[in-house]
C-alpha positions as semicolon CSV with decimal commas, in nm:
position;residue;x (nm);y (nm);z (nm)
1;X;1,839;0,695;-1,657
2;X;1,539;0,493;-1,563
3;X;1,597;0,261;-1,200
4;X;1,577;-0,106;-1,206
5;X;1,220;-0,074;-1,025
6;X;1,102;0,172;-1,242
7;X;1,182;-0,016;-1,510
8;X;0,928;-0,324;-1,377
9;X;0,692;-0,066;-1,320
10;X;0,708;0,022;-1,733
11;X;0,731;-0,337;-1,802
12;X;0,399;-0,370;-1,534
13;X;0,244;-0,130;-1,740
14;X;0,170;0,039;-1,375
15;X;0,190;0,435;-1,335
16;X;0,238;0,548;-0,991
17;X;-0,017;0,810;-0,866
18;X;0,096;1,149;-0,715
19;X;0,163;1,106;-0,358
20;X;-0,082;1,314;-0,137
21;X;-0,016;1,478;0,200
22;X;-0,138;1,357;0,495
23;X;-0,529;1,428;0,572
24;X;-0,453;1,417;0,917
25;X;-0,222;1,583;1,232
26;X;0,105;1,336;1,111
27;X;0,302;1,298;0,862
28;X;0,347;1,096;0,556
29;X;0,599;0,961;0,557
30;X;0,917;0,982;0,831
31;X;1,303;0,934;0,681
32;X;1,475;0,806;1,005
33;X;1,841;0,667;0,988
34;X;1,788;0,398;0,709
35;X;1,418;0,364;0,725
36;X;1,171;0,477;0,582
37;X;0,814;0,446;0,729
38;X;0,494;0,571;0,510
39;X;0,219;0,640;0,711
40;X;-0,132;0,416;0,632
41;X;-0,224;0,476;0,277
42;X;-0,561;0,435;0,150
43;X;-0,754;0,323;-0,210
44;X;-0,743;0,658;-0,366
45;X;-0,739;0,774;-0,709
46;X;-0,671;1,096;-0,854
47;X;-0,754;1,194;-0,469
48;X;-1,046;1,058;-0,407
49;X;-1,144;0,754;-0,212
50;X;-1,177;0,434;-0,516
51;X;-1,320;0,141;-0,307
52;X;-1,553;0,218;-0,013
53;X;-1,758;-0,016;0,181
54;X;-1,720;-0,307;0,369
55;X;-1,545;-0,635;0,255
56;X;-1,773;-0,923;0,282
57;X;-2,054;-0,724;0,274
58;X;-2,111;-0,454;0,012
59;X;-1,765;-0,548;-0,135
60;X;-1,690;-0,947;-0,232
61;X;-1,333;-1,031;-0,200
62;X;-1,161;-0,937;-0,538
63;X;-1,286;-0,548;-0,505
64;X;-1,125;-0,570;-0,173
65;X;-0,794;-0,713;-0,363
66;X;-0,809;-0,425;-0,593
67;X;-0,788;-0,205;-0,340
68;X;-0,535;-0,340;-0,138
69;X;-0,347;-0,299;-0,467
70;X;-0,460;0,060;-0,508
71;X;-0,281;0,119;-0,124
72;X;0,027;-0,077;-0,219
73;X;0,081;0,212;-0,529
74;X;-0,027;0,461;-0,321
75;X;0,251;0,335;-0,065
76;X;0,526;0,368;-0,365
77;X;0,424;0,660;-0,419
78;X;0,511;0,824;-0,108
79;X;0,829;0,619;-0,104
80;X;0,926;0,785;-0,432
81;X;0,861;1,088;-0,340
82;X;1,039;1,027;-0,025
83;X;1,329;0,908;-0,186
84;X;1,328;1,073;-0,547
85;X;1,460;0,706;-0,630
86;X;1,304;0,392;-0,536
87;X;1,587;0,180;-0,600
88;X;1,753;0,308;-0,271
89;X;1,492;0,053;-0,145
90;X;1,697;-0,255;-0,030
91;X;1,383;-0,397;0,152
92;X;1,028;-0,385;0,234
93;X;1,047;-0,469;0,572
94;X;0,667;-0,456;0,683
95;X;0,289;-0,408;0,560
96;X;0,051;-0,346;0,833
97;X;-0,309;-0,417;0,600
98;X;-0,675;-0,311;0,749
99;X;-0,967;-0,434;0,609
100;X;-1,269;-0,238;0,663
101;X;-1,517;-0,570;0,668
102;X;-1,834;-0,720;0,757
103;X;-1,808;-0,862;1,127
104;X;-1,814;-1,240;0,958
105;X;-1,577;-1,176;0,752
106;X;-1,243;-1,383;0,803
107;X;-1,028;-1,362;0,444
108;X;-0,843;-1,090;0,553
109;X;-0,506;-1,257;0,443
110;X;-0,625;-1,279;0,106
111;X;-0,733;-0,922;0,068
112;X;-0,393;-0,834;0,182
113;X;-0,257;-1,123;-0,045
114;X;-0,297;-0,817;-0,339
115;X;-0,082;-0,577;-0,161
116;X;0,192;-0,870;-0,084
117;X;0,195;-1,024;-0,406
118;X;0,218;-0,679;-0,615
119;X;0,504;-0,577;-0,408
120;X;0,743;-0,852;-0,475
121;X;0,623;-0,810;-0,852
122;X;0,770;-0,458;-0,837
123;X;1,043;-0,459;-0,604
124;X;1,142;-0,859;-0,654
125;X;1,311;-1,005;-0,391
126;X;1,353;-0,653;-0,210
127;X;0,963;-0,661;-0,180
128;X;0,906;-0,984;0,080
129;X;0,827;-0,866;0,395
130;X;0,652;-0,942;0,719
131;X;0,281;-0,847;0,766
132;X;-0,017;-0,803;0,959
133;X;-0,338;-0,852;0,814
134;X;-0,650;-0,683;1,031
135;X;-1,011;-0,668;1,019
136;X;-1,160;-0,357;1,186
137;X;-1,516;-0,147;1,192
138;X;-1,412;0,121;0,967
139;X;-1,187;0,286;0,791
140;X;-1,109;0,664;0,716
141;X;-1,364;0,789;0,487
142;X;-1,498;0,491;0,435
143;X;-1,230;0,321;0,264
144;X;-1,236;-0,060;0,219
145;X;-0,852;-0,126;0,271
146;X;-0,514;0,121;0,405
147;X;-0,184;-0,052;0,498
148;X;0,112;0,109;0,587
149;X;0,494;-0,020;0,564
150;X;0,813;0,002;0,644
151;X;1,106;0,000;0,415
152;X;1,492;-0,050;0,466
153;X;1,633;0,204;0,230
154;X;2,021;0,265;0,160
């Protein structure tokens, strides 16, 4: 039987990549009491890094957006395989976006806009949240974009 959430997923036409393990000394993901908290996820397909470079610089805005978007599946991902069922979700309680960007670079919000926005188009209501948007030097491996959350989860 297919979950309410992976039924907008289907109707999205969005596939959710395989979650990978951490490249790092931490973990993943953490399942503590009813939270679950996935650690910083970045652009990556099939593995590998999508989107590098810096926003405002190499990158203009919308490949930034795109790869906010890329970390917000990549954050579902983990969740799923957290939870084997992302409809124990009953909130997204926090993104915490990084831009990688050029030092006069101040859109931040709207890169993480992407992230936000496809969220709440997945999880509905159960997908508005609080958030952070940050600019910063660099990223691992170059990425453009990681953000990490925090869900409420039954």
């Amino acid at each position: 039987m297919v979950g309410e959430i992976e039924a907008r997923l289907k109707a999205l036409d969005l596939v959710l990549p395989e979650a990978r393990g951490a490249i790092g000394s931490y973990a993943h993901f953490l399942h503590i009491d009813r939270q679950l908290i996935i650690s910083g996820q970045l652009p990556l397909v099939d593995g590998k890094i999508a989107i590098a470079g810096k926003v405002g610089a190499e990158l203009d805005l919308d490949k930034g957006r795109e790869a906010a978007r890329l970390c917000a599946l990549n954050i579902l991902a983990q969740a799923k395989a957290a939870l084997r069922d992302l409809d124990r979700i009953v909130q997204l309680v926090r993104l915490n976006g990084f831009v990688n960007s050029a030092p006069d670079f101040t859109d931040h919000p709207k890169v993480l806009n992407a992230a936000s926005d496809l969220m709440v188009e997945i999880l509905g209501n159960k997908g508005i949240h609080t958030r952070i948007a940050i600019g910063c030097a660099s990223l691992p491996l170059g990425a453009a974009v990681e953000v990490d959350a925090i869900f409420a989860i039954d």
